[in-house]
TIFILUM-641673 format. One record per residue (C-alpha): x, y, z; residue in one letter; residue number from 1. Coordinates in nm, 4 decimals. Each point is the difference from the previous one (the first is absolute). Layout:
<rs>
       c1       c2       c3 r   k
        X        Y        Z a NUM
...
</rs>
This chain:
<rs>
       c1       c2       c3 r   k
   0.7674  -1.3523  -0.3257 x   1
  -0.2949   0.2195  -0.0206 x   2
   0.0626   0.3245   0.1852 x   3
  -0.2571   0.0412   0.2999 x   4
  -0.3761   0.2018   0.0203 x   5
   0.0147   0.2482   0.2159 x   6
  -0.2238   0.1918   0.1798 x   7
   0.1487   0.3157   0.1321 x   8
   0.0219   0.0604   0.4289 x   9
   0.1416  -0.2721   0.1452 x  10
   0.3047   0.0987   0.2946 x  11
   0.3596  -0.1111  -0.0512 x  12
   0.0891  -0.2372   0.3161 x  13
   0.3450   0.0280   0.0680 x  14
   0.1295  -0.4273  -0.0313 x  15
   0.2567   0.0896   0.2687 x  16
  -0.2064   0.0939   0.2955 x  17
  -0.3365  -0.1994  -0.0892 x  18
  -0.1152  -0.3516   0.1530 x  19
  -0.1748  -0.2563  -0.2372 x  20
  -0.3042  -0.2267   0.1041 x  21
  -0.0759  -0.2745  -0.1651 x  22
  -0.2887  -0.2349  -0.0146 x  23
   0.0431  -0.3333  -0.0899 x  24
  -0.1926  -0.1468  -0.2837 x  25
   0.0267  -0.4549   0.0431 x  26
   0.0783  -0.1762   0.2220 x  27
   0.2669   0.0270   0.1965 x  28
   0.1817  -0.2877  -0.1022 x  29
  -0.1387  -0.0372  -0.3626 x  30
   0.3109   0.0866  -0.2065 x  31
  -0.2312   0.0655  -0.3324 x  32
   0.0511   0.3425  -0.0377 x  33
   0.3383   0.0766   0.2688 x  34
  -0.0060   0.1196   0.3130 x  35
  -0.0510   0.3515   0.1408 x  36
   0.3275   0.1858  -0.0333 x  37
   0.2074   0.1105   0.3012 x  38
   0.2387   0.2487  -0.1964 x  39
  -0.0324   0.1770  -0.3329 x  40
   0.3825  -0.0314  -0.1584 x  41
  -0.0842   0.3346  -0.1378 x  42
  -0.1476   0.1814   0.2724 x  43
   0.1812  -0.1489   0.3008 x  44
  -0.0774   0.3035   0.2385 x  45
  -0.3502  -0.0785  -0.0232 x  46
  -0.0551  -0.1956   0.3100 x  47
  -0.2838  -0.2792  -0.1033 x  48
  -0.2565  -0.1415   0.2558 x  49
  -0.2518  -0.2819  -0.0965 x  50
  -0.3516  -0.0886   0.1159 x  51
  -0.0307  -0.4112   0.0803 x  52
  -0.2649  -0.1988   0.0258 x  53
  -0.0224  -0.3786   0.0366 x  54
  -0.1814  -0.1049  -0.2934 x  55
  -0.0815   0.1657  -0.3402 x  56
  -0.2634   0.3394   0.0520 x  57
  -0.1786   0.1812  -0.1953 x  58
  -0.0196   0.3311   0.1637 x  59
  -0.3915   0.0858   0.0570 x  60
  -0.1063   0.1479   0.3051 x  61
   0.0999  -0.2530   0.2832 x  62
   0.3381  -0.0133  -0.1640 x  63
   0.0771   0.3281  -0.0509 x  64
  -0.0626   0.0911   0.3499 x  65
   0.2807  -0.2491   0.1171 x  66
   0.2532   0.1466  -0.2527 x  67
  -0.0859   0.3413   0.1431 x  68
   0.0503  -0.1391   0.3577 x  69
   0.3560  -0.1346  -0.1807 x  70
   0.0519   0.3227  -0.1319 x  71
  -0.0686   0.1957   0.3022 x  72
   0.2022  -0.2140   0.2124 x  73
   0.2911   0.0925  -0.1815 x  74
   0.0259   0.3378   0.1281 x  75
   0.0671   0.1755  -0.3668 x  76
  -0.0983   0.4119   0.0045 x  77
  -0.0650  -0.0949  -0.3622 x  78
   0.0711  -0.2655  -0.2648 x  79
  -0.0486  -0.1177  -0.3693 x  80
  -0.2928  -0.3190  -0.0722 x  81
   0.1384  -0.2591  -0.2363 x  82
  -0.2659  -0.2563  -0.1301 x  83
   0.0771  -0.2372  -0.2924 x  84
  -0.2972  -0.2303  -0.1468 x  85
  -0.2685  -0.0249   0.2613 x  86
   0.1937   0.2047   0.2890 x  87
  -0.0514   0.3388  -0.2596 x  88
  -0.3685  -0.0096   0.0884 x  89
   0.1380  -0.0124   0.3760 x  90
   0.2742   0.2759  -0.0824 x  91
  -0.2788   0.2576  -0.1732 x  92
  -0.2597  -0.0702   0.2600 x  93
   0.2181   0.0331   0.2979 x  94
   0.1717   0.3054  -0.1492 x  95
  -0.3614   0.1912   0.0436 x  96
  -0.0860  -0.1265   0.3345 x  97
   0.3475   0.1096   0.1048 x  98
   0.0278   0.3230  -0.2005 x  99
   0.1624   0.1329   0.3419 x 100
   0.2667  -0.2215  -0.0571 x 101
   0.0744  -0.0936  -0.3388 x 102
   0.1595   0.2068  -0.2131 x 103
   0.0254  -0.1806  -0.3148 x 104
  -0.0781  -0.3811  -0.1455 x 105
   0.1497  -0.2181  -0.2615 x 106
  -0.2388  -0.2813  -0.1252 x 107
   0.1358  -0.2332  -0.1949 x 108
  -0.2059  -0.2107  -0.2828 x 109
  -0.3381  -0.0379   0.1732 x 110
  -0.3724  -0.0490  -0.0866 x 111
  -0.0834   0.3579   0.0821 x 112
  -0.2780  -0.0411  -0.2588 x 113
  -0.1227  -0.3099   0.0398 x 114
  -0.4116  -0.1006   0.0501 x 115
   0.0938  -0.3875  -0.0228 x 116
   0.1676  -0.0330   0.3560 x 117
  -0.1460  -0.3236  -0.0087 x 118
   0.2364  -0.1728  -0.2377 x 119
   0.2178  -0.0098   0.3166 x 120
  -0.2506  -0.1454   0.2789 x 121
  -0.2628   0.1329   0.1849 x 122
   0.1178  -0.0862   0.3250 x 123
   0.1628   0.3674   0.0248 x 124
  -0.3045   0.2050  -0.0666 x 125
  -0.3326  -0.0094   0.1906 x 126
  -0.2176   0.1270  -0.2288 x 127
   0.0488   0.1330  -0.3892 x 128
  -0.1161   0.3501   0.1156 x 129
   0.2833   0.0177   0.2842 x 130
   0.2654  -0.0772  -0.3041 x 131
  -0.1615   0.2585  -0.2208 x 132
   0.0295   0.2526   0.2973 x 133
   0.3640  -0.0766   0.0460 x 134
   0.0886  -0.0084  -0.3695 x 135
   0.2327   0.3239  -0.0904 x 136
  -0.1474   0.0532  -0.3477 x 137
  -0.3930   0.0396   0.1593 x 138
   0.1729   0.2103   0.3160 x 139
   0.1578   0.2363  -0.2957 x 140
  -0.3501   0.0032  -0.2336 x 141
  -0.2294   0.0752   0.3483 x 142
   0.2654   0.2840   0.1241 x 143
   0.3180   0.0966  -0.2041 x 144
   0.1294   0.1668   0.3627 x 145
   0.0118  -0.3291   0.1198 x 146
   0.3900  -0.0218  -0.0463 x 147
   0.1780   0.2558   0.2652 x 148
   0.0868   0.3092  -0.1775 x 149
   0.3286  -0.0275   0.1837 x 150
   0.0909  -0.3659  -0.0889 x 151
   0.2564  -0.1034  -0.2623 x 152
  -0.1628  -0.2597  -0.2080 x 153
   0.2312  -0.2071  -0.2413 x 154
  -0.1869  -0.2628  -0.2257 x 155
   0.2393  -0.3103  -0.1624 x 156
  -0.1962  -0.2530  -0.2297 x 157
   0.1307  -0.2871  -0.0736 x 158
  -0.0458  -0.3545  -0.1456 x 159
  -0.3643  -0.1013   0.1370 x 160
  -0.1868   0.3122   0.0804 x 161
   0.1772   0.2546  -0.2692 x 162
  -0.3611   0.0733  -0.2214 x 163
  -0.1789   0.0796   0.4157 x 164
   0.3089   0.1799   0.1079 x 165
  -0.0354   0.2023  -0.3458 x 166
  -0.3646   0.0650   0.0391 x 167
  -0.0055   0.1026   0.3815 x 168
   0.2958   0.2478  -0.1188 x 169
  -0.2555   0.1362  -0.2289 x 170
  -0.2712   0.0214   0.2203 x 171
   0.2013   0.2189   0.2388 x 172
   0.1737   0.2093  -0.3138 x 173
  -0.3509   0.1065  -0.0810 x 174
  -0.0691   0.0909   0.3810 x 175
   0.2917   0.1494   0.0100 x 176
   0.1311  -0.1727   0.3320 x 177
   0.4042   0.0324  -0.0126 x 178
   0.1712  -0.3054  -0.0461 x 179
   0.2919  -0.1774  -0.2339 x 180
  -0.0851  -0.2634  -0.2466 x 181
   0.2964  -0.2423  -0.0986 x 182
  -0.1594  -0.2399  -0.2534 x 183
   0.2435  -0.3151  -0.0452 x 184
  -0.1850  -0.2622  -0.1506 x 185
   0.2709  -0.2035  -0.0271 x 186
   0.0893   0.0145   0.3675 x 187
  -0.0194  -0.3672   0.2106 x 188
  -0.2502  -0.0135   0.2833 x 189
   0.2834  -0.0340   0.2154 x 190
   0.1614   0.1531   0.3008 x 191
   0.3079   0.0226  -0.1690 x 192
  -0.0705   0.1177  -0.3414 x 193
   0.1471   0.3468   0.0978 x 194
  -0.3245   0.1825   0.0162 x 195
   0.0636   0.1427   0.3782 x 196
   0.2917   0.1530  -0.0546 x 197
  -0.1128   0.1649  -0.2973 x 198
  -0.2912   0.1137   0.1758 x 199
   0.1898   0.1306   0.2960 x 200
   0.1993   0.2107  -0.2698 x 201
  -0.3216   0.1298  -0.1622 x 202
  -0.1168   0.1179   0.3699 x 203
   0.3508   0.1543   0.0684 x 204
  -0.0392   0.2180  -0.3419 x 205
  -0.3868   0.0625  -0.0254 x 206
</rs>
């Protein structure tokens, strides 16, 4: 297991006394890739919350602002974003429009990187130029501030997006934005594959 990139300044968040949000990535009954977690067996303190929608999202605009609402409504003086697949692009984009908020994300596997957002339908984006706007990798290249200074950022590649993860990690190296890059190639693109807990670990040690 390769040991993980690092870019010096993230906080440590303390596992016992934190509250995790996560933002769900299918459908809510598609069992292709698990279901969103309600415990971590190694990080049981850490009191979980999910996001739900109705139908698979991909989190531009329209859909962000209901997972805010979601988020809001939950009453949390702070919490960590969890996105896996298409929810990361929810979890980094939310995580700056709630800077106030969030203190740290884990995004799991996702096209962070990615100018073909077609491959998966067009019925989620207006316009090309509205997913170009939301893409991190542009939002980093356009203004390396773009991450709160104060945000814990851990990166986990796995099985489908590990070369994207890999080159957004260098993008933000070279910006010098503080984050954690755990490259697993070899991880499944799967709820389950053990990638939260090891990320909630990485944010408890940063």
């Amino acid at each position: 297991m390769e040991p993980p990139a690092c870019c010096p300044g993230n906080q440590r968040l303390p596992m016992h006394d934190v509250d995790v949000v996560i933002l769900p990535a299918t459908h809510p009954d598609d069992p292709t890739y698990g279901f969103t977690p309600t415990q971590v067996a190694a990080h049981r303190q850490a009191r979980l919350h999910a996001v739900r929608f109705p139908e698979v999202v991909w989190y531009n605009r329209a859909v962000r602002d209901q997972a805010m609402a979601q988020i809001r409504a939950l009453g949390l003086p702070s919490c960590v974003l969890v996105g896996f697949s298409k929810s990361g692009l929810g979890a980094w984009n939310i995580a700056r429009q709630m800077a106030d908020q969030v203190q740290g994300a884990i995004i799991f596997d996702a096209p962070l990187a990615s100018d073909d957002w077609r491959r998966w339908g067009d019925e989620f984006y207006q316009s090309d130029a509205a997913w170009q706007e939301d893409l991190p990798l542009h939002q980093i290249r356009r203004d390396p501030s773009v991450w709160p200074a104060h945000a814990s950022l851990v990166l986990i590649s796995g099985t489908s997006f590990h070369a994207e993860m890999t080159r957004f990690s260098e993008e933000l190296t070279q910006r010098g934005t503080a984050h954690q890059f755990l490259p697993r190639p070899d991880m499944p693109h799967h709820w389950d594959a053990g990638w939260l807990a090891e990320g909630l670990t990485a944010l408890e040690g940063a």
